[in-house]
ROSERO-264970 format. One record per residue (C-alpha): x, y, z; residue in three letters. Coordinates in steps of 0.1 Angstrom, whole numbers, padded with zeros to 4 digits, always signed. Each point is the difference from the previous one (the first is absolute). Layout:
<pts>
XYZALA...
</pts>
This chain:
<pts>
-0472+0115-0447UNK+0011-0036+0015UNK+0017+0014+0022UNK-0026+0025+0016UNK-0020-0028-0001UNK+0019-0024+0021UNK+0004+0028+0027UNK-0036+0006+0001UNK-0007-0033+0006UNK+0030-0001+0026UNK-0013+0034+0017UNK-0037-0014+0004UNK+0006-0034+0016UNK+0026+0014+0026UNK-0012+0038+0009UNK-0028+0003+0026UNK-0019+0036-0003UNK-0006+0022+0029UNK-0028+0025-0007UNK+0001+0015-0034UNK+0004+0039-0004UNK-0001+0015-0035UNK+0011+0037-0009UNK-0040+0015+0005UNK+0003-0014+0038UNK+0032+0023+0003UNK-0001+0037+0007UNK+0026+0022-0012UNK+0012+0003+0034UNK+0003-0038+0006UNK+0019-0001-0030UNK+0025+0024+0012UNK+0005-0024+0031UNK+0010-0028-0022UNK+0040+0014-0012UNK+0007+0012+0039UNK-0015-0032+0016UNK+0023-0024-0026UNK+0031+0028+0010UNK-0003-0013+0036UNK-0007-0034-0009UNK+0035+0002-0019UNK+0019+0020+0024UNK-0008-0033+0028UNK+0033-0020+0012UNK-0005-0030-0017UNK-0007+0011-0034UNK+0024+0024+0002UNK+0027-0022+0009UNK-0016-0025-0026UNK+0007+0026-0025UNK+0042+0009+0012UNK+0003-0038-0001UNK-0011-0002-0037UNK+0016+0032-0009UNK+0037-0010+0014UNK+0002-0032-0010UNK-0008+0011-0036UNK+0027+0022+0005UNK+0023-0025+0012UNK-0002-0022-0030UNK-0011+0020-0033UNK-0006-0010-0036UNK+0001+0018-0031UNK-0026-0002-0025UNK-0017-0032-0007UNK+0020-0015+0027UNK-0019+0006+0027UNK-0004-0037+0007UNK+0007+0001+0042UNK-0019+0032+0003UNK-0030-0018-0019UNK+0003-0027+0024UNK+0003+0022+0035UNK-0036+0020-0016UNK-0014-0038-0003UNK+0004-0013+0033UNK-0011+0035+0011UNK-0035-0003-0023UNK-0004-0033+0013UNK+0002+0009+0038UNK-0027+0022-0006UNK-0023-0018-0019UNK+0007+0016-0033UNK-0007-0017-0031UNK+0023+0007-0031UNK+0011-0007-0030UNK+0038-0009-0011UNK+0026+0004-0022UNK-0020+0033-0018UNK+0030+0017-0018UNK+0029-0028+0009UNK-0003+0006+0037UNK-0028+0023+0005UNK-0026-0004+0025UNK-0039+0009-0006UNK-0019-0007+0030UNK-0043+0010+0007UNK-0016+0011+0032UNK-0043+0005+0004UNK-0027-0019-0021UNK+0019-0008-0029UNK-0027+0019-0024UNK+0004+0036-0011UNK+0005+0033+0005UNK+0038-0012-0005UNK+0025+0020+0016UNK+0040-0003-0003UNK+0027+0007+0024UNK+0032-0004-0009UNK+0038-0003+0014UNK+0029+0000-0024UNK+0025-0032+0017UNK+0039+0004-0020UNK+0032+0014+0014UNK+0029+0022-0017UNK+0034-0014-0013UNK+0021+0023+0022UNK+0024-0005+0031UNK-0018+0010+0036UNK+0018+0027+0016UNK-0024+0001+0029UNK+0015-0017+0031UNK-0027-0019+0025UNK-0011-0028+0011UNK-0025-0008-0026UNK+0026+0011-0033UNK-0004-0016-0028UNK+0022-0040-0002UNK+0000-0002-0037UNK+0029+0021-0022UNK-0009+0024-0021UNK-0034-0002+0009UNK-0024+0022+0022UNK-0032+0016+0008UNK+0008+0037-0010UNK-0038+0008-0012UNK-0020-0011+0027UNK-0017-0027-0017UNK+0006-0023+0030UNK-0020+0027+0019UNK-0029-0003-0026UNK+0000-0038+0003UNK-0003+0005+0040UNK-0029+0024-0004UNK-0016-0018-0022UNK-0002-0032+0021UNK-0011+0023+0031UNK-0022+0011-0027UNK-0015-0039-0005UNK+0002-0002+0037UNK-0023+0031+0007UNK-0021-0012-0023UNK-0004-0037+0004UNK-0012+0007+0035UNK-0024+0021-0013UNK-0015-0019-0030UNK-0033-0002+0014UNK-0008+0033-0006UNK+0016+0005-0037UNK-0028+0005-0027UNK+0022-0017-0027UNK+0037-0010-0005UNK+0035+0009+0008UNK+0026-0009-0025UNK+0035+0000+0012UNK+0026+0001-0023UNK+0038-0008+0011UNK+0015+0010-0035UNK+0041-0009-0012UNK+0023+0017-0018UNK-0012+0041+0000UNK+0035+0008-0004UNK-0001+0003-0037UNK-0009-0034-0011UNK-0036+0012+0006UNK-0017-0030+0018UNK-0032+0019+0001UNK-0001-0002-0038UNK+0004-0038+0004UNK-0028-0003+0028UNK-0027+0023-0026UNK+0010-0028-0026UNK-0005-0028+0018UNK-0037+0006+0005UNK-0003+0001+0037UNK-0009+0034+0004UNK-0031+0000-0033UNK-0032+0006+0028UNK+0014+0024+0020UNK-0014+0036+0003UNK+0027+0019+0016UNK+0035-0007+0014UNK+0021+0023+0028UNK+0037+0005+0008UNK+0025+0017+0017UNK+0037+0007+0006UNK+0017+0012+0034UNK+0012+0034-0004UNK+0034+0017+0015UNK-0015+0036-0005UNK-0036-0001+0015UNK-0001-0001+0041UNK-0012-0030+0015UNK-0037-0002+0002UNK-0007+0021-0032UNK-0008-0009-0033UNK+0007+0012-0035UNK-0014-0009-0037UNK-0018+0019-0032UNK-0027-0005-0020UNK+0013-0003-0036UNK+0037-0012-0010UNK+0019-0006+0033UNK+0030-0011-0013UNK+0019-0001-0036UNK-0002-0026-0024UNK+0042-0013-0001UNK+0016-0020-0025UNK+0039-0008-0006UNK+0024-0003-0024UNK+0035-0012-0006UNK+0020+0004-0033UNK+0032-0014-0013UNK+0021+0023-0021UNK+0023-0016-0023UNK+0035+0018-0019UNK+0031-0014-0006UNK+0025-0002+0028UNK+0036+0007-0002UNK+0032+0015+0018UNK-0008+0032+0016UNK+0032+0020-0015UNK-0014-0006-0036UNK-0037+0007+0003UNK-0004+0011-0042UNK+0002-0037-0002UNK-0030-0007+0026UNK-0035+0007-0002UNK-0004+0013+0039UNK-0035-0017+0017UNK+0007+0022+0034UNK-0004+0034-0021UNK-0027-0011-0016UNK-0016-0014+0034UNK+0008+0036+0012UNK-0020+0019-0027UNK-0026-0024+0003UNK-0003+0009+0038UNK-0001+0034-0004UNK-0026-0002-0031UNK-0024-0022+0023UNK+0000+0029+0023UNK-0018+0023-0032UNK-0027-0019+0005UNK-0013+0012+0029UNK+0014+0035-0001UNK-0007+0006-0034UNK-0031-0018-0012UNK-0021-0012+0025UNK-0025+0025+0018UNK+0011+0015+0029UNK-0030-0005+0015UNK-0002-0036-0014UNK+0024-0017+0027UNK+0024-0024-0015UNK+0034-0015+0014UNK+0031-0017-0023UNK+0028-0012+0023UNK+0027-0019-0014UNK+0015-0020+0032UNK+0025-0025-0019UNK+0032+0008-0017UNK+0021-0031-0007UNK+0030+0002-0027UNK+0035-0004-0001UNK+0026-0019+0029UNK+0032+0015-0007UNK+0013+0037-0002UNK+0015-0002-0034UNK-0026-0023-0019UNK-0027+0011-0020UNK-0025-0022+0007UNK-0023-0019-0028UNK-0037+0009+0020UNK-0014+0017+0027UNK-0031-0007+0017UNK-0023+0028+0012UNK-0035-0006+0023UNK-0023+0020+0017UNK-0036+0006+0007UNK-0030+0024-0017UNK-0033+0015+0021UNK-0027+0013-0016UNK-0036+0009+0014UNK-0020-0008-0027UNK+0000-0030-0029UNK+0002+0021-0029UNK+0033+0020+0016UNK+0009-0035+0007UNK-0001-0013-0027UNK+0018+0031-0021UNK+0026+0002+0026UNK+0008-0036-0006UNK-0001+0003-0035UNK+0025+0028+0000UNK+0027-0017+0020UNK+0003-0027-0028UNK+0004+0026-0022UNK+0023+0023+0014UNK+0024-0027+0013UNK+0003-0017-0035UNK+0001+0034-0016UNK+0026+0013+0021UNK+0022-0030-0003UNK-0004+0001-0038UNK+0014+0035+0002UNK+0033-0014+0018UNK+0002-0030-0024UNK-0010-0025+0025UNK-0030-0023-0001UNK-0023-0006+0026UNK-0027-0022+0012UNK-0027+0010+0031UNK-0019-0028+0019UNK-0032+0009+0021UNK-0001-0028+0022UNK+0034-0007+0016UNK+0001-0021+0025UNK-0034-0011-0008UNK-0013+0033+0011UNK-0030+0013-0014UNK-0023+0036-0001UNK-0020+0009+0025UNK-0032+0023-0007UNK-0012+0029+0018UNK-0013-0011+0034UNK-0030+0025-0005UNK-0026-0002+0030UNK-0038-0006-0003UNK-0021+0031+0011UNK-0021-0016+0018UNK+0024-0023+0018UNK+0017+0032+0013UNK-0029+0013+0011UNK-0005-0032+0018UNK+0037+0000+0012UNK-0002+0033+0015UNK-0037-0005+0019UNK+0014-0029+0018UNK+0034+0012+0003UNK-0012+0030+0017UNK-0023-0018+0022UNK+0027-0020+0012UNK+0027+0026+0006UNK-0016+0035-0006UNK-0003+0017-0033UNK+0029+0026+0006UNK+0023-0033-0002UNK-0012-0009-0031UNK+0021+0015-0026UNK-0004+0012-0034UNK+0033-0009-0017UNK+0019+0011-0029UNK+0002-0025-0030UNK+0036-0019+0005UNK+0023-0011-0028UNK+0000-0036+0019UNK-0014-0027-0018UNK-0021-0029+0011UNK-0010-0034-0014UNK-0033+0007+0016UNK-0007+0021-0031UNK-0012-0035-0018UNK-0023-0005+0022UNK-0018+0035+0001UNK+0001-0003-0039UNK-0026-0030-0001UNK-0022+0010+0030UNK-0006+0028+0024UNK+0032+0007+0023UNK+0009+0019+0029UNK+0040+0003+0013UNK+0010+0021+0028UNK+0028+0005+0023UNK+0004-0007+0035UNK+0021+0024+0022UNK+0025-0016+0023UNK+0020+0029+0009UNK+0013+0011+0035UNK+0026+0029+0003UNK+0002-0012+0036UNK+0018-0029-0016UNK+0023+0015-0021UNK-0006-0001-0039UNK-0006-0026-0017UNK+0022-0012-0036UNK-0017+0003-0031UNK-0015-0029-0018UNK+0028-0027-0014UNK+0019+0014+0019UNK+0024-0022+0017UNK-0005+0014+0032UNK-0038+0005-0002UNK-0020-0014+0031UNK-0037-0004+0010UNK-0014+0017+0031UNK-0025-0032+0011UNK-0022+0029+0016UNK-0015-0001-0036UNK-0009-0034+0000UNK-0036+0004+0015UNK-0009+0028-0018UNK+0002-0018-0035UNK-0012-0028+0013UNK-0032+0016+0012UNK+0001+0021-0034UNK-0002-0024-0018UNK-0025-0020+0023UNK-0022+0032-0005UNK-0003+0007-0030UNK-0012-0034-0012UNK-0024-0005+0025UNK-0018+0037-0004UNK+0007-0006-0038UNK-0027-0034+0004UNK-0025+0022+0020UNK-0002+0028-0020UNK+0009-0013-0037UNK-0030-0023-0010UNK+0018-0004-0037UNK+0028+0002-0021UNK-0024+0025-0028UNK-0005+0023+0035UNK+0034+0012-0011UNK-0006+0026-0028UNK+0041+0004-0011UNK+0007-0039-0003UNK+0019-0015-0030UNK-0020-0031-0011UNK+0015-0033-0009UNK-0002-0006-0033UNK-0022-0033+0003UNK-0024+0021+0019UNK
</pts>
């Protein structure tokens, strides 16, 4: 609470109030105005070009997970030319910063900040200076929106009825900075958090989410398979890790096909095979990793369970030990990012205001996975996509890919998204208990 208190403080000697509105003084049709008057506000030359600066030269320069140290520092100076205080390091080098009257309804926005470890392919002007590093998730897009997000809305604080939070969160590649920024505290008072992710297969100026699970809960696994190695011409006198590898491949398959639901989604890839160096050795281990999806914790959770099982067991049965790690890499599961009903709800109203309500879509649940999940576990969440499609331009590459690009025609409309559905969320939601669905915190 320190630190909501110290903004307060900051937010009352420095802000000057126009004329106070509140959510009764609002018809439904001034409401509507709000998400297509913030769209124009965004799509003006200087924030736009505000946000392409941001945006390449994050792209320029990127950092993997929890090293997001220059990034940090370019969202800084940008927080501070507005007027914007914050809070930092939140999560190693996360940045937490507040926008209206520093008392509640609390509200989150929030912008995931690292980079891939893969070569750019792309060539321009703006590609990517550091090796085997790059931008191939958009996250330097999110950052960009974000901060013409705090732009929008630091220039019009006056008439928020509560506080913004943004949140510029590390590491969502798998290391699951989101989990570390719920930990540290930060987030405790708020009452409902938004994101979003650009989207290669939605049109530019359309919109796509669900209520209920968006996207699968993911986890990974990686295990070493150990036999006896020896000269390939005499393999009686080996115990073979690659064959027993192989029949544990092809028994992790069974899992899905043969004793999940088929109406219970579920996903085991292995994506790593690593064993032997010569053509005529028999190796002494292979190592195997991959990923697993599920939609729900329970399937999770038994799904998980099962690949222990079956890759020991299977290993056993070829006279080879084995041993399966969870976390490699320091990688660790994500839940179901599962969204709030009543966030949705909110979602589509505004999103439809802003760009019609045929070009807000009702999507499929995905097999992606997304750190955002911790989040929506502790408090009310709502994630959507942002389309950024134009088959004018050609198609765009698929996400980590090494040729993927952003089409900056995108950048307004998340930045006014997101702008929107924080300010009508403050107008319209007087407390958290006004949403029926919400997991409480524990201490509550």
């Amino acid at each position: 609470m320190g630190f909501w208190k110290t903004f307060t403080s900051f937010l009352i000697l420095n802000l000057f109030w126009s004329k106070p509105i509140s959510s009764n003084s609002l018809s439904s049709a001034e409401l509507s105005e709000i998400p297509t008057s913030f769209l124009n506000y965004a799509k003006q030359p200087e924030l736009v070009n505000l946000m392409i600066d941001a945006r390449r030269r994050i792209h320029e320069n990127p950092e993997l997970g929890f090293e997001e140290f220059e990034t940090s520092k370019l969202i800084r100076n940008e927080l501070d030319k507005m007027g914007i205080a914050y809070k930092h390091p939140i999560a190693v080098t996360g940045v937490v910063g507040m926008i209206g009257t520093g008392k509640p309804p609390f509200v989150a926005i929030r912008a995931d900040m690292d980079a891939l470890a893969m070569q750019e392919s792309v060539e321009w002007d703006h590609k990517s200076k550091v090796p085997g590093k790059m931008h191939a998730c958009g996250h330097d897009a999110h950052v960009a929106m974000l901060l013409g997000a705090a732009k929008i809305l630091q220039d019009h604080r006056h008439e928020l009825k509560g506080t913004v939070v943004l949140v510029f969160q590390p590491a969502e590649e798998g290391a699951g900075g989101a989990k570390k920024i719920v930990e540290d505290g930060i987030l405790d008072d708020i009452d409902a958090i938004f994101g979003l992710h650009v989207s290669i297969h939605l049109p530019i100026g359309s919109v796509g989410s669900r209520p209920g699970a968006l996207l699968a809960g993911s986890g990974f696994f990686e295990a070493v398979i150990s036999g006896k190695g020896g000269h390939a011409a005499t393999p009686q006198h080996t115990i073979d890790p690659i064959v027993a590898a192989s029949n544990v491949i092809v028994s992790l398959q069974h899992l899905v096909s043969r004793e999940a639901d088929p109406l219970d989604s579920r996903v085991v890839t292995v994506a790593k095979f690593q064993g032997g160096g010569a053509f005529n050795v028999i190796s002494d281990s292979v190592t195997i990793g991959g990923t697993f999806r599920a939609f729900s914790t329970e399937s999770f959770k038994q799904l998980k369970k099962r690949i222990e099982e079956v890759i020991k067991a299977q290993a056993a049965v070829q006279r080879c030990n084995a041993t399966v790690d969870f976390s490699p890499d320091n990688k660790i599961d994500f839940p179901v990012t599962a969204n709030n009903k009543v966030l949705h709800k909110h979602f589509e109203n505004v999103a439809g205001d802003m760009l019609r309500t045929d070009n807000v879509k009702d999507m499929q649940p995905l097999m992606g996975s997304e750190d955002f999940s911790f989040y929506s576990e502790v408090m009310p969440g709502c994630f959507f996509f942002v389309g950024m499609q134009n088959e004018t331009h050609g198609k765009l590459a698929s996400g980590h890919s090494p040729y993927y690009t952003v089409n900056e025609d995108v950048l307004p409309y998340g930045a006014a998204l997101h702008a929107s559905v924080a300010t009508r969320y403050l107008l319209e939601f007087k407390s958290k208990f006004r949403i029926s669905d919400r997991k409480l915190h524990d201490e509550l």
